[in-house]
C-alpha positions in Angstrom: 0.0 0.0 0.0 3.1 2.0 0.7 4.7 1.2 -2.6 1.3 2.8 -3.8 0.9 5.8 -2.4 4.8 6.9 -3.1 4.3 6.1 -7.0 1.1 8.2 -6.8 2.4 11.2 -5.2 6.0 10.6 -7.2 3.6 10.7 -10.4 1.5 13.9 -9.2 5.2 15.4 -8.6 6.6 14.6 -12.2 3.2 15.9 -13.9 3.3 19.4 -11.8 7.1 20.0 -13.2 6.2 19.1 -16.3 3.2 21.3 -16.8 5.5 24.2 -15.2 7.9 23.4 -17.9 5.5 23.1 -21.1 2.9 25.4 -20.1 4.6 28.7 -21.1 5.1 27.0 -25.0 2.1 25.8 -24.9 0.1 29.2 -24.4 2.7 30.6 -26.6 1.7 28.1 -30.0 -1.7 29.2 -28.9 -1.3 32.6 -29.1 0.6 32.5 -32.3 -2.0 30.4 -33.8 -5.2 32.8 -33.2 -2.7 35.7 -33.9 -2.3 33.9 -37.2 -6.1 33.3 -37.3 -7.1 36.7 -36.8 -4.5 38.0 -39.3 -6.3 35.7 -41.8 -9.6 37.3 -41.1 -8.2 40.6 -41.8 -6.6 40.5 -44.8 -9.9 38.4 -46.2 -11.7 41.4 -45.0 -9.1 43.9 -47.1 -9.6 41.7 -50.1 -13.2 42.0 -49.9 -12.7 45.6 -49.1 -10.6 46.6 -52.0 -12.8 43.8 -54.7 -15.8 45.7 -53.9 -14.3 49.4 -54.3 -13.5 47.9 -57.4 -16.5 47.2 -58.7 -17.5 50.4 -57.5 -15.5 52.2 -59.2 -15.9 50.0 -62.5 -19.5 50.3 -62.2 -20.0 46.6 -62.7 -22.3 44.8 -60.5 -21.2 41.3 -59.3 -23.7 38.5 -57.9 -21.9 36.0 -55.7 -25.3 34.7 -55.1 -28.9 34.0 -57.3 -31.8 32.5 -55.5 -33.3 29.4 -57.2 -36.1 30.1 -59.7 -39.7 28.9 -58.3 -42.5 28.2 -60.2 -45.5 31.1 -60.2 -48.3 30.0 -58.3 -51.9 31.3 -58.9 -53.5 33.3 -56.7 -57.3 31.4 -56.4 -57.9 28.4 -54.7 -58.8 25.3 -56.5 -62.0 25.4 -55.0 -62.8 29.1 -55.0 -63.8 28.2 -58.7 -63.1 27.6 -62.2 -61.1 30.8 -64.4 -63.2 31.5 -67.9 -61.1 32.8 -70.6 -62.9 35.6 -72.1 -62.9 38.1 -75.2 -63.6 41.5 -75.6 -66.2 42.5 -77.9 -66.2 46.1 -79.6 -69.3 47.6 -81.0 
């Protein structure tokens, strides 16, 4: 039970030095990597930016984006009647 207990709190006491040890480089590769993330963002933003002063000062109009085409649906009911096709008659 001795032998136990010694190998748990020798284990407890390698793991705390370590984590002294690595922590600092570990928050560091962090840091760099949203530093690199958020550098990303901005110059994806400045690209945006400078395409759409571009086509602002082109005039042309770019569409990233159409919305899919439904078909036109009438505006009566089927059972609010039947539609009669009709012709004018001049006199």
């Amino acid at each position: 039970m001795f032998k136990f207990l010694l190998t748990l709190v020798l284990i407890f006491l390698v793991l705390r030095m370590l984590a002294r040890l690595l922590m600092p480089f570990m928050v560091t590769e962090v840091m760099k990597k949203a530093q690199r993330n958020m550098e990303n963002q901005f110059k994806r933003q400045q690209q945006y930016q400078q395409r759409y002063q571009q086509v602002q000062n082109e005039g042309e109009i770019n569409v990233d984006y159409t919305p899919p085409k439904t078909k036109k649906k009438f505006s009566f009911k089927k059972d609010e009647g039947e539609f009669v096709d009709f012709e004018e008659i001049k006199k």
